[in-house]
N, C-alpha and C positions, 0 to 999 in steps of 0.2 A: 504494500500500500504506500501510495506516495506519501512522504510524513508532510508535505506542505498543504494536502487536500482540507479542507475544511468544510464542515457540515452546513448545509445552505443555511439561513435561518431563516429561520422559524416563528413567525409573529405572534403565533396559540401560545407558543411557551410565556411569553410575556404576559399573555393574556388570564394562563393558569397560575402564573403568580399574583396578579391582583386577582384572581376572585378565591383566593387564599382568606381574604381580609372580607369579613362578610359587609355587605352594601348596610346591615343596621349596626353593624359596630360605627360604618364611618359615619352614620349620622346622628347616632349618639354622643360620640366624642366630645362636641361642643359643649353638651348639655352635664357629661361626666366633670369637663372642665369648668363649669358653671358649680357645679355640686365640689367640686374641694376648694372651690375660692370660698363659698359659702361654709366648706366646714372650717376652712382658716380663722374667717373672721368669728364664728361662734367659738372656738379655740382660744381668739383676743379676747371676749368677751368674759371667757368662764378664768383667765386669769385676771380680768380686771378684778372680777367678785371673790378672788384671793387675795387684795390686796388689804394690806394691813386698816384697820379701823382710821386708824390718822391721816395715811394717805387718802383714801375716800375723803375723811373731815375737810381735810385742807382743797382735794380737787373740789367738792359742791361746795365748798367756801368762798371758791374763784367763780364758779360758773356762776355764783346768787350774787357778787359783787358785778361782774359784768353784766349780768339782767338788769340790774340798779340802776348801773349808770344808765343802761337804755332806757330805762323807766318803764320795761314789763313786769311791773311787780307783781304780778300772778307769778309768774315763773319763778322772778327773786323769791317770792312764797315755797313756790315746790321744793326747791333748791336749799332754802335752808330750812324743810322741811327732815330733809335727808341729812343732811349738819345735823339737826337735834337728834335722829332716829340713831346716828355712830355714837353721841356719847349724851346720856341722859342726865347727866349732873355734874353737865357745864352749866353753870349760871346765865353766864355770858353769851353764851351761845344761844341757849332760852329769849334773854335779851334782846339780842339783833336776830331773835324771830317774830319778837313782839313788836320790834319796830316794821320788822317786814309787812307782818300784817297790819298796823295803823297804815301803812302807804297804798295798801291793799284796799282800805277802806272796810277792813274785817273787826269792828271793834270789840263785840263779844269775844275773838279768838286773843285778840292782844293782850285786853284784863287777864283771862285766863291764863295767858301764860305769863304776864308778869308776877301772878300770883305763885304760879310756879317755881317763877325765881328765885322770892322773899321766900317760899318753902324750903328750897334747894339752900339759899344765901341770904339771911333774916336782914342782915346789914347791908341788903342791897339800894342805895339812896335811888339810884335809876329807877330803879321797876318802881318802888314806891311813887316817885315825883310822875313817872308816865302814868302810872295807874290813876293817880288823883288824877291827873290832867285830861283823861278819858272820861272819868266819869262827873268831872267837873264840864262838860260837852255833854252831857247825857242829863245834865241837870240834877245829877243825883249827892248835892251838895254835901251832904252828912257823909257820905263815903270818902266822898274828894277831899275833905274836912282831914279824915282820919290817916287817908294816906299821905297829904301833905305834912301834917302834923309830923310821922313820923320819917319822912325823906329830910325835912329844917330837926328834927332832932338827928336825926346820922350826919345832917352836913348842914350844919348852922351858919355857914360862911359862903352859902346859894341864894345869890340875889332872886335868881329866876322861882326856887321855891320857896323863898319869903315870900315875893309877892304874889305866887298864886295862891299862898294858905295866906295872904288879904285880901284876897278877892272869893274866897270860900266863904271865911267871917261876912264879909261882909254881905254875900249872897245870904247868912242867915242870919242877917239881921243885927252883927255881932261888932255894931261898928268901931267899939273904940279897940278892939282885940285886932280891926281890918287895919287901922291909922297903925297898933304899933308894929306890923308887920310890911306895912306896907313904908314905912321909918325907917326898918331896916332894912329893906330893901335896895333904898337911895345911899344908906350907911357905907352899902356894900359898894356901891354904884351910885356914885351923884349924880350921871346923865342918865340915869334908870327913867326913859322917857314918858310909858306908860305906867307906873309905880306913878308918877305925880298926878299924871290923870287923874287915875281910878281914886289917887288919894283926894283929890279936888271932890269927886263926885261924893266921895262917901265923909266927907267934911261938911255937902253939902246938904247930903241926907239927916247929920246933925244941926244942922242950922244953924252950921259955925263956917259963916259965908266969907269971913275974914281969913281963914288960915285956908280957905276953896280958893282964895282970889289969888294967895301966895303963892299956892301951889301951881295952879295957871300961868303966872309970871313965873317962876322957873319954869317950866314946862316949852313957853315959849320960846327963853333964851336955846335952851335944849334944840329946838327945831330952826332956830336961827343960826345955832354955831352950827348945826349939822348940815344947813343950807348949803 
């Protein structure tokens, strides 16, 4: 035999190696390769839910800070919803979810959980002065009364809750208890603008129309220096 002869070819043989490869493997394949990118990313996901309680805290810590600044405070809501859900006796944390929801306009869930706080952190001045400030909005003077009370006894040196536990008194009618709180208010803060107000008006509600007038002329200079 001539060794240079070579066998004609053969087109079928080509043709029996691709139907080797069956016609539904190759239109599955795409769909295969669909199915492990998806088992990848469920992969990422069942290590995210390994990750330590603090890294969660701190990641939904960031995502509820960036909702914020967007101003979707639903979301900032969900977000450090999951904050409180990693560690349940953070104060703090309780805290800046009760501010969440005030921005929420959730006011039943806020008191709630500032009261949370004061359970969690009895000497929490925050929750207390938010909580009065809630339900001094809600008109429910005698509560606002008692939480302010106690946020000017944790931090007596809070112009902002001086003058809202004088403006409590004086919603109940308490008004020389409103003048000395709202006194020390300006104490704290001589340009305490609204503290001379409210003190004007409840000077006036005593018929002491002279130290209403005073308080007025301060008040004005106040709005003229700030002009």
């Amino acid at each position: 035999m001539n060794k240079n002869y070579k066998e004609p070819y053969d087109s079928t043989e080509d043709m029996r190696q691709t139907e080797k490869v069956p016609l539904s493997f190759r239109i599955q394949w795409p769909i295969m390769k669909l199915r492990n990118s998806i088992t990848g990313l469920v992969g990422g996901y069942k290590k995210l839910f390994k990750m330590a309680p603090t890294d969660l805290k701190t990641m939904y810590r960031k995502k509820a800070r960036a909702m914020d600044r967007r101003g979707d405070t639903q979301k900032c809501v969900n977000f450090m919803e999951k904050v409180a859900s990693t560690d349940r006796k953070d104060p703090d944390v309780f805290y800046q979810l009760g501010i969440a929801y005030e921005k929420n306009r959730e006011t039943k869930a806020a008191i709630q959980t500032y009261q949370r706080v004061v359970k969690i952190k009895p000497d929490h001045a925050k929750a207390h002065y938010r909580k009065g400030i809630l339900y001094f909005r809600k008109r429910e003077y005698k509560k606002a009364l008692t939480a302010l009370e106690e946020a000017v006894r944790l931090k007596p040196d809070s112009a902002d809750a001086n003058f809202r536990l004088g403006q409590a008194n004086d919603r109940l009618n308490e008004y020389e208890k409103a003048i000395t709180f709202f006194k020390k208010a300006v104490e704290i803060n001589p340009d305490f603008l609204q503290a001379y107000k409210n003190m004007a008006l409840t000077y006036d509600s005593m018929d002491k129309h002279k130290e209403a007038v005073e308080c007025l002329k301060r008040a004005i200079e106040i709005e003229e220096i700030s002009a």
